[in-house]
N, C-alpha and C positions, 0 to 999 in steps of 0.2 A: 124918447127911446131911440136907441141904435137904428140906422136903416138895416143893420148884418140881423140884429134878431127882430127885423118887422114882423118876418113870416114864420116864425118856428117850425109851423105844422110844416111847412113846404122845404127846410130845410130837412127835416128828417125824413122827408118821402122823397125828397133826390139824394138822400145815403149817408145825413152826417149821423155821424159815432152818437151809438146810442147806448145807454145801459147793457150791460154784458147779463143774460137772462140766460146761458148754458152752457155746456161744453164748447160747444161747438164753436159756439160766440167765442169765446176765450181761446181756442186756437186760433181763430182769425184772425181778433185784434192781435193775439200774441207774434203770428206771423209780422203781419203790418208793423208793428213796435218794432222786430227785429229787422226789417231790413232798411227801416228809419236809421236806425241805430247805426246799421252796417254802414253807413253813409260817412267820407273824411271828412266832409264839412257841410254839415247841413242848414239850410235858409232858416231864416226866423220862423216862416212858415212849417217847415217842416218841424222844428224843434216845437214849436207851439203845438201839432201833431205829437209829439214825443209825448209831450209834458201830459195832455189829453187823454192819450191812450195807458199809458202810467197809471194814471188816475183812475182810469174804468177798471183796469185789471186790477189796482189794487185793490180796488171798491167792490169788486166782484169777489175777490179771494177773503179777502177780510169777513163778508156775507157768508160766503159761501163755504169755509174755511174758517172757523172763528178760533184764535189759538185758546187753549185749554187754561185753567186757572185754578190751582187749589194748591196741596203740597203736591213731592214730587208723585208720588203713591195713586192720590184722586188723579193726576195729571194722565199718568200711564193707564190707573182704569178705564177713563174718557178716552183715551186711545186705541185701547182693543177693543170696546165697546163700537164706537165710531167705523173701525173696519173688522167689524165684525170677528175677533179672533180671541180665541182663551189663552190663559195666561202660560200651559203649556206647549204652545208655538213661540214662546220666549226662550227657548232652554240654548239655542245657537248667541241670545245676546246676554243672557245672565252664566251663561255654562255649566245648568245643571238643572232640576223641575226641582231641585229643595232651595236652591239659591234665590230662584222666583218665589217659590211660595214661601219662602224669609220674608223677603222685599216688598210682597205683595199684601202679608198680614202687617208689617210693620214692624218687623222684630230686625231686619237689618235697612241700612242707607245704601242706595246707589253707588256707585263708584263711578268714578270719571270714566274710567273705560264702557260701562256699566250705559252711562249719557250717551256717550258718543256714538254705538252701536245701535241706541233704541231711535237718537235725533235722526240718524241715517235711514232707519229702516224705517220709520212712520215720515219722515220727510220732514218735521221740525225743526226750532232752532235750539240748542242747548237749553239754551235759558229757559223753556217754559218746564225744565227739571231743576229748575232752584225758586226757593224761597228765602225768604226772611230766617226761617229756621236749618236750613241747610248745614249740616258739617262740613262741607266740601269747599274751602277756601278758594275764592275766586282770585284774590292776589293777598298776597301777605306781602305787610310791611316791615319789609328787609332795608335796613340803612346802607348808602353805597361805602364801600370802602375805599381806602385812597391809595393810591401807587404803592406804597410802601407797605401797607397790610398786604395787597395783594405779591408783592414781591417774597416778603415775610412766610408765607405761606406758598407760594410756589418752589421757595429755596429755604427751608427749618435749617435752622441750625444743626450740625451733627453731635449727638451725645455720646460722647467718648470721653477717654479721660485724657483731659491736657495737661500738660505741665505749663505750670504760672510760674515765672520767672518774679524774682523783685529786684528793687534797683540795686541788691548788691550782689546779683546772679545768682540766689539759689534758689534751687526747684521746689516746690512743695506739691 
């Protein structure tokens, strides 16, 4: 065994980082991380602090903050649900109480604008408002065009009527 972890008990009763068990804990470590961070160049040591505290906050949020999992619909329930709020305090992010209660019985889909307002206002990331079944294209596969299409299309040709000359000059 290490002689660093001979004494564990004695290692966390003189203050090393311990599971994050509150708020309170998680301001601390979270202070401590940020002025790690703040650092141009930080020691092995301190980075190994970085990496450590990283760790507890993630471990704490992930616990304590579990992200949501079903369609987009169960997703947002679990979300008013969790802070406490009815689906009528949604009308500033869907723009109307029949827009929600659409999207809420499952008779319309989200809209991207629709994501972006709800990931803001409950602090999530996008993504736990898509599934597998989603309409809402995350990227489409568009072929790139080449110089020339793109030229093609920024200068059409102009449709008037020419005169076409032939090789013995007359116009048709």
């Amino acid at each position: 065994m290490s002689t660093t972890l001979a004494d564990p008990v004695e290692m966390i009763r003189r203050g090393a980082p311990r599971l994050i068990r509150s708020e309170e804990d998680l301001a601390e470590y979270t202070r401590a991380l940020l002025g790690l961070t703040a650092k141009p160049k930080p020691t092995a040591a301190e980075q190994e602090a970085v990496n450590l505290l990283t760790f507890l906050i993630e471990h704490y949020e992930t616990v304590r903050y579990p992200t949501p999992k079903g369609s987009p619909t169960e997703v947002l329930r679990q979300l008013l649900k969790r802070n406490g709020l009815l689906q009528s305090r949604l009308t500033t992010e869907f723009g109307s109480k029949a827009t929600a209660s659409l999207i809420m019985r499952g008779d319309r889909q989200l809209t991207r604008s629709h994501i972006a307002r709800l990931s803001k206002r409950f602090h999530v990331s996008p993504a736990v408002f898509f599934d597998e079944t989603s309409a809402i294209p995350v990227r489409r596969n568009m072929k790139k065009k080449s110089a020339a299409t793109k030229a093609r299309q920024a200068n059409p040709p102009m449709k008037t009527a020419a005169r076409v000359v032939t090789q013995k000059g007359v116009a048709r």
